[in-house]
C-alpha positions in Angstrom: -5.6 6.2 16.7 -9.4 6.0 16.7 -11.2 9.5 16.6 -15.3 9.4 17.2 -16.7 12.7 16.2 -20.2 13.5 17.1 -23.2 12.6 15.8 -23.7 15.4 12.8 -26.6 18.0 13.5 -28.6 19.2 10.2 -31.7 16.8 8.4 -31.5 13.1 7.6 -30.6 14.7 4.0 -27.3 16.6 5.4 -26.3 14.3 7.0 -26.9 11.7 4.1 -24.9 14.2 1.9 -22.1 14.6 4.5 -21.6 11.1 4.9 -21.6 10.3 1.3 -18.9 13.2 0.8 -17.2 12.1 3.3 -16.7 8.5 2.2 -16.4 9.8 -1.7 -13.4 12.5 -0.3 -11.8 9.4 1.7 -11.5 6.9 -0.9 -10.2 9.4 -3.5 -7.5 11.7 -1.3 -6.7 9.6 1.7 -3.6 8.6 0.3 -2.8 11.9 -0.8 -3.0 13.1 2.3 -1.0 10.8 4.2 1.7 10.6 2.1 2.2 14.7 1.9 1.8 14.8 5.7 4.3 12.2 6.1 6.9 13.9 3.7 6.4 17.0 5.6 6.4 15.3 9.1 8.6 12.3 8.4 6.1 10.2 10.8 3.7 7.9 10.1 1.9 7.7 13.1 1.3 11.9 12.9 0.2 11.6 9.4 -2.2 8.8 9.6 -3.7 10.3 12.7 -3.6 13.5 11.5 -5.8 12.5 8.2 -8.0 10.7 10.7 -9.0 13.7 12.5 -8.9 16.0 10.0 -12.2 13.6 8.6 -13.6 13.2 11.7 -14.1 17.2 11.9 -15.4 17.3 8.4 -18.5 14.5 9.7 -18.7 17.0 12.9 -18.9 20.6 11.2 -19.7 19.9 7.5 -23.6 19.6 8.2 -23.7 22.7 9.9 -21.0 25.1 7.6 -21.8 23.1 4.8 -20.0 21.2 2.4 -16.3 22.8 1.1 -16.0 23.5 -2.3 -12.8 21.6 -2.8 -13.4 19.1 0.3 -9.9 17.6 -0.3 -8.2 20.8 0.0 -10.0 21.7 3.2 -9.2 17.9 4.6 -5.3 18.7 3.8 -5.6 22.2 5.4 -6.9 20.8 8.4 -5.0 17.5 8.9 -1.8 19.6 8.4 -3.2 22.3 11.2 -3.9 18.8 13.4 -0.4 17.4 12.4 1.0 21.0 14.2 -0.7 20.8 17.0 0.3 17.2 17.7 3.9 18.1 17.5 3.1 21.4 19.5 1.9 19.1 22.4 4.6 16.4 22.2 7.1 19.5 21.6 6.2 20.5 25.7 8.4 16.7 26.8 10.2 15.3 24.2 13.0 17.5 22.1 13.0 15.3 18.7 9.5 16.6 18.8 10.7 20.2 19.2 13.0 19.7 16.4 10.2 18.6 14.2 7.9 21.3 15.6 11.1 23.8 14.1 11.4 21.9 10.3 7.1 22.2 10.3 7.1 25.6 11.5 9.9 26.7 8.7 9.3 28.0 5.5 8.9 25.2 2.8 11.8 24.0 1.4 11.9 22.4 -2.2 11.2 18.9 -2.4 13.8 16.0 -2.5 12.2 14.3 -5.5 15.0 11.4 -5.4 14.1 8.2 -7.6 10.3 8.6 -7.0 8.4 11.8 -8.0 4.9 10.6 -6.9 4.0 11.3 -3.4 2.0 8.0 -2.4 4.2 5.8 -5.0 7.4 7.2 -2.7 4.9 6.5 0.6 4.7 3.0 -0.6 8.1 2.3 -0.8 9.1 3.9 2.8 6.3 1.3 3.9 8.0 -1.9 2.0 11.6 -1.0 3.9 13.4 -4.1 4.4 13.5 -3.4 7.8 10.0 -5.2 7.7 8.8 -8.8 7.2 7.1 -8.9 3.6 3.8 -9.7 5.4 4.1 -6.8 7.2 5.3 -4.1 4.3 2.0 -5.3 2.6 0.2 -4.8 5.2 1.3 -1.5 6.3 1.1 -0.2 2.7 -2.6 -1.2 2.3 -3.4 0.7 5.8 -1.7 3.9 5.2 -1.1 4.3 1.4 -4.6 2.4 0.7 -6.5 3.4 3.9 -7.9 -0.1 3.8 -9.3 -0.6 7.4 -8.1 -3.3 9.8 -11.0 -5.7 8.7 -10.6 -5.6 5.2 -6.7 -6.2 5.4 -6.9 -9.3 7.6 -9.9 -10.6 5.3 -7.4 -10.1 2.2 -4.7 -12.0 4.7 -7.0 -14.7 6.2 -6.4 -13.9 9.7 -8.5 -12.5 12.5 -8.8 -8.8 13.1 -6.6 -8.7 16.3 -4.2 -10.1 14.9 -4.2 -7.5 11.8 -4.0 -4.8 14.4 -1.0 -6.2 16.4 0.7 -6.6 13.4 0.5 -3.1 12.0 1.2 -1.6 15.5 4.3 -3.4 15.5 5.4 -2.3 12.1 4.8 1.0 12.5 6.9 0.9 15.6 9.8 -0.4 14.1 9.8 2.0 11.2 10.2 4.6 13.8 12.5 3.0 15.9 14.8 2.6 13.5 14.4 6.2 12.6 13.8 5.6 9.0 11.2 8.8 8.8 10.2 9.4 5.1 13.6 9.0 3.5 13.2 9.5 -0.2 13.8 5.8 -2.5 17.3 6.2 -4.2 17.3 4.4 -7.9 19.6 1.1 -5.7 16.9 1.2 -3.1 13.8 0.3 -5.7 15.1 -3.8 -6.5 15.2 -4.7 -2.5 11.6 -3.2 -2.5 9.7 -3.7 -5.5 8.3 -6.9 -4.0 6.7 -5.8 -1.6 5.5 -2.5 -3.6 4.0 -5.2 -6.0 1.8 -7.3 -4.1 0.7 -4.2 -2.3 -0.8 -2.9 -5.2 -2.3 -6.5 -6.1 -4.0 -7.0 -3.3 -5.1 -3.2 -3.2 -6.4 -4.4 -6.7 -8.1 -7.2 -5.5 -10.2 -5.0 -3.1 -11.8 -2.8 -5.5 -12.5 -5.5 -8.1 -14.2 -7.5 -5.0 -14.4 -4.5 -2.4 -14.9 -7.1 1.0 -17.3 -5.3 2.7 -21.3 -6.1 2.4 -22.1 -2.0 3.3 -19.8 -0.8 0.3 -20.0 -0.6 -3.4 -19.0 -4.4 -4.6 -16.6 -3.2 -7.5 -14.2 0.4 -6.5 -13.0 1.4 -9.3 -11.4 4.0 -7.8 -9.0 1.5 -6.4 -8.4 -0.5 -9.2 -7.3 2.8 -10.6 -5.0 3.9 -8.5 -3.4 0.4 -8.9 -3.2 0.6 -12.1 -1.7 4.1 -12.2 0.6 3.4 -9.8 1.8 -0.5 -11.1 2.1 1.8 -14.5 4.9 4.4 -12.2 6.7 1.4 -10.7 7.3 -0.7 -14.2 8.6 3.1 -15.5 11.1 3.0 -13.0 12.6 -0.2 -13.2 15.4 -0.5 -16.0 14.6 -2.5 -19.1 15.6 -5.9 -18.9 15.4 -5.8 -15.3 13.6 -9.1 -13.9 12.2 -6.3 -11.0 10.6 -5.3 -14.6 9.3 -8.2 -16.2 7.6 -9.1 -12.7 6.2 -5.2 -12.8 4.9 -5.9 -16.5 3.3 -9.4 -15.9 1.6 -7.3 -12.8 0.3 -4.6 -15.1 -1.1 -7.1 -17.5 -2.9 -8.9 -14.7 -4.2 -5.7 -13.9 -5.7 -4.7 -17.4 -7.1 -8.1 -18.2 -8.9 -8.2 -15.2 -10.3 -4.6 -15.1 -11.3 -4.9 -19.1 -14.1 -7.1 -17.5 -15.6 -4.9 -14.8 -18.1 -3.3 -16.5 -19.8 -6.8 -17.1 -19.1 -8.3 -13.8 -22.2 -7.3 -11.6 -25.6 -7.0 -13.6 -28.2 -4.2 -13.1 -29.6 -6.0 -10.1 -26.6 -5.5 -8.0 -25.5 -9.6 -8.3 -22.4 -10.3 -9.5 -22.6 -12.0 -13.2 -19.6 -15.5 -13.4 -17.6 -14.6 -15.8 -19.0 -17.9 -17.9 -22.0 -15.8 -18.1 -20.6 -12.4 -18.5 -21.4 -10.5 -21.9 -17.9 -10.2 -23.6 -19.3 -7.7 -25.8 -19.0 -5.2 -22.9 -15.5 -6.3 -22.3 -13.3 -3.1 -22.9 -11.3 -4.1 -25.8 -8.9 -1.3 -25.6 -7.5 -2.7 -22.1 -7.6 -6.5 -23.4 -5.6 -5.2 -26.4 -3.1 -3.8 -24.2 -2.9 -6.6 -21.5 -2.6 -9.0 -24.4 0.3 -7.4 -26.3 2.2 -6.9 -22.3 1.5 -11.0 -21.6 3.1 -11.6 -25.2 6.1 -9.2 -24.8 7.1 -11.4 -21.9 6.0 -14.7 -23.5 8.1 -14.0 -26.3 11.3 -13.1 -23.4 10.8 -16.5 -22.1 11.0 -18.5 -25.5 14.4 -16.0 -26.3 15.6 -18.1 -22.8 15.2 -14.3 -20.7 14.7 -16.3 -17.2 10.8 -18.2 -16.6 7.6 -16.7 -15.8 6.6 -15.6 -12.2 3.4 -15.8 -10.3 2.2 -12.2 -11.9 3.3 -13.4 -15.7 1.8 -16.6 -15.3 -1.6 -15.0 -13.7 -1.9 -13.1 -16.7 -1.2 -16.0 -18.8 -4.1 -17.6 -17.8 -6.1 -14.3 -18.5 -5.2 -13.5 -21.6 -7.0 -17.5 -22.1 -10.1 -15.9 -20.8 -10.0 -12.6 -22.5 -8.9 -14.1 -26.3 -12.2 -16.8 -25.9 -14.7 -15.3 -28.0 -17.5 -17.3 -26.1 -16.9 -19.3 -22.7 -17.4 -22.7 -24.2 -14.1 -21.5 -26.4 -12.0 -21.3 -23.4 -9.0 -23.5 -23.6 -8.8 -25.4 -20.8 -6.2 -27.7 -21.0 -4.4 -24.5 -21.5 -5.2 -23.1 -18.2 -4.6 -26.3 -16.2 -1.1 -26.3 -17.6 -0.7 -22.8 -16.4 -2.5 -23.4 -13.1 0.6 -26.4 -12.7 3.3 -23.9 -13.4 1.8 -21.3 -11.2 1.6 -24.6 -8.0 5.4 -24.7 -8.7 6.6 -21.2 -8.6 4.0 -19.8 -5.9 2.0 -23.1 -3.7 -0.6 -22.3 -1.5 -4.1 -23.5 -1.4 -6.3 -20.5 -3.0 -4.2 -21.2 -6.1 -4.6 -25.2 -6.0 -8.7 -24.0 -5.7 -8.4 -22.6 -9.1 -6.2 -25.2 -10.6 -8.8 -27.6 -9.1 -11.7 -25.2 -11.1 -10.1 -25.6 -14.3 -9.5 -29.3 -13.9 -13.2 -29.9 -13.4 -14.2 -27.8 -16.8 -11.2 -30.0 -18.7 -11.9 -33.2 -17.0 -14.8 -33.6 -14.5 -16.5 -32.2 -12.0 -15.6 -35.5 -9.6 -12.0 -35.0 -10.5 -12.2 -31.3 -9.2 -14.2 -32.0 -6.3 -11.9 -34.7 -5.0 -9.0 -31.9 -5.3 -11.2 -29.3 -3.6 -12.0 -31.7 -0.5 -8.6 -32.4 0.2 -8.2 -28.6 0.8 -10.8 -28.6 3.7 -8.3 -27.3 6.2 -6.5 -24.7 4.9 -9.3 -23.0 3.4 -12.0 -24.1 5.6 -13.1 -20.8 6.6 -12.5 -18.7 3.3 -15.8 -18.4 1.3 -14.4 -19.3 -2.2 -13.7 -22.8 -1.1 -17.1 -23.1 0.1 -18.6 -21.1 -3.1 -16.5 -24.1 -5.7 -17.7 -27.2 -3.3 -20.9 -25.6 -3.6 -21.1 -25.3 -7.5 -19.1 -28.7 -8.1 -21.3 -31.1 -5.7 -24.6 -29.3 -7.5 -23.0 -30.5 -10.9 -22.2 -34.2 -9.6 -25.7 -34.5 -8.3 -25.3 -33.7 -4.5 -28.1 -30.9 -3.7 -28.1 -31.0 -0.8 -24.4 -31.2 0.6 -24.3 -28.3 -2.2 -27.2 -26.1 -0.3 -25.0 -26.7 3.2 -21.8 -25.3 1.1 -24.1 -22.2 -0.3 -24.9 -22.0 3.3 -21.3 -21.7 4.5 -20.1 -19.4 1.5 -22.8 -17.0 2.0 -22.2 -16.8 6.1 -18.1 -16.1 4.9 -18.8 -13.7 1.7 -17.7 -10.3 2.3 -19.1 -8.8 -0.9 -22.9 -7.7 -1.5 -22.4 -8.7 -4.8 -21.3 -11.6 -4.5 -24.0 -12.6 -1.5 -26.6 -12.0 -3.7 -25.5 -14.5 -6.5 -24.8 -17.0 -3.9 -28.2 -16.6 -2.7 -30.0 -16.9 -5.8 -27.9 -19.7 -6.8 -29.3 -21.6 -3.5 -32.7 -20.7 -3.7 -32.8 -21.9 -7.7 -31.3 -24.9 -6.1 -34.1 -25.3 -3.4 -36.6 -24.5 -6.0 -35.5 -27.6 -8.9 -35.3 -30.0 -6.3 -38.2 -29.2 -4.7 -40.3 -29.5 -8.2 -38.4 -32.8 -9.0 -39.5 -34.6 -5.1 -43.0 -33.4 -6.1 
């Protein structure tokens, strides 16, 4: 359910300082919020809807009661108060609603902790039921545990908006169909899950190391926090040994090798650096270190005959490469096209034959990695990173202009503001040497 509050009353400066609450209050206790509500509710539909409302009255009153002093608190308070008086009203015609109305209205009760402790860890894991399709557990997850919107989920899926939304409407339907509510994860339930649970939290990952939209902040560190933490929860739970566990760890290391390069990835200018270009002096060692000794523990598991690296392990594989180069030209590339190969085997699909393609053009040409790019014209057609590598490959091979249509097309597609910027730039430096050479 959409809720449109009013426009807020006050000066352009309350309302600026509303909004920016708002948003700030959003990204960190959304999740918090929905998954309490729905432990107390045992609905999805009431507790997303609830937390919806519950924000659309904080842009209506805030500018004129002011801000809260512990906004999160007053958005629980008030999306639980909205929760009520949803049941109250479907209470009047429907009697599983009066029985809910009854368990709300009731005194709490302690909490059935079962294998999960963490409220929006156990949220995750009602959403990955295998009731669902796995395209539809992520999805789900990254709407009501990540509070991703509709357009940011089917950018992260490749598909159009409507779509998205027909898809999530029909998940959340069958959750409640089946009457699955907010049953809490027993320790046998976690295997048949974890899956799901995993490429959730990559792809919610993904979106705050490269938020997709041009109006937010391009990196959301908030969210590549929370992934973190909560890929740190699920590799706790999983018994040692376990290959649910190995996947978890190569996850995790992913995770920290990637993140130990934020703080160089987008320069003072608000344009995001390549990470040939990045400083690796403002690399946070710390999280290398750590990602590094995870990517050998499982390394070493493989070479002991412990079963052969997935997608995660071998994405962190290629990595650790990056992170253990002291400067780019050190980079082992024959290494990473190797891994790239294993990676086509255990998981195929275009975006990764794009990067395999990206390495092969650093190890062997940049005509050898074009003519691998080209042939992936139609599946990726309309995703800006294949546009963004034609783009960087024909300028190497001599092509400017076929490589100022690509910019073209990668800067229409790009999603982050980041991102847009060094695209631009990258043209107009384009436009600019070939424009002195003709003259």
């Amino acid at each position: 359910m959409r809720v449109v509050a009013r426009r807020p009353r006050g000066g352009r400066a309350v309302r600026t300082d509303v909004a920016a609450t708002v948003a700030r209050t959003h990204r960190e206790e959304w999740a918090r919020v929905v998954a309490g509500l729905t432990r107390r509710f045992a609905d999805l539909d009431i507790a997303e809807e609830a937390a919806a409302e519950a924000f659309a009255v904080a842009i209506e009153r805030w500018p004129d009661d002011g801000i809260p002093p512990n906004p999160g608190g007053w958005i629980t308070m008030t999306a639980h108060r909205k929760a009520i008086d949803r049941l109250r009203r479907e209470a009047r015609r429907d009697g599983l609603y009066r029985e809910a109305l009854m368990l709300a209205e009731d005194a709490p009760v302690a909490d059935e902790v079962g294998a999960v402790g963490d409220d929006r860890l156990r949220l995750m894991f009602v959403c990955c039921h295998p009731v669902l399709s796995m395209e539809a557990r992520v999805a789900l997850t990254l709407r009501i545990v990540g509070g991703l919107t509709v357009t940011e989920i089917a950018h992260a899926f490749l598909v159009q908006e409507t779509t998205m939304g027909a898809r999530l409407t029909r998940a959340k339907a069958k959750i409640k169909a089946a009457g699955l509510g907010f049953r809490v994860p027993e320790q046998g339930d976690l295997p048949g899950r974890t899956d799901g649970v995993l490429a959730v939290l990559y792809l919610i990952f993904n979106e705050g190391y490269l938020a997709s939209g041009q109006d937010s902040d391009p990196l959301r560190p908030d969210l590549t926090g929370e992934a973190i933490r909560l890929t740190r929860l699920v590799r706790d739970l999983l018994p040692a040994g376990s290959g649910e566990r190995a996947e978890a760890t190569g996850l995790l290391a992913l995770m920290l090798l990637t993140e130990a390069r934020a703080g160089a990835r987008v320069s003072v200018d608000g344009e995001l650096v390549r990470l040939d270009e990045q400083d690796r002096g403002a690399w946070d060692r710390t999280l290398i270190d750590e990602g590094l000794a995870l990517v050998r523990e499982r390394i070493d598991a493989v070479a002991r005959g412990d079963g052969e690296m997935d997608r995660y392990q071998l994405l962190s594989a290629i990595n650790a490469v990056h992170a253990s180069a002291a400067h780019a030209s050190d980079t082992d590339w024959s290494r990473i096209v190797s891994l790239y190969g294993e990676l086509e085997r255990v998981d195929p699909n275009p975006i990764v034959t794009l990067n395999r393609a990206i390495a092969v053009s650093e190890f062997d040409s940049p005509e050898v990695g074009l003519a691998m790019v080209d042939r992936l014209a139609q599946p990726l057609g309309s995703h800006h990173a294949f546009h963004t590598t034609r783009a960087e490959l024909l300028r190497r091979v001599g092509r400017p202009e076929d490589a100022r249509t690509a910019y073209d097309r990668a800067i229409d597609l790009a999603g982050n503001s980041a991102e847009v910027a060094h695209l631009i730039r990258r043209r107009d430096e384009l436009a600019a040497s070939t424009k002195g050479e003709s003259e």
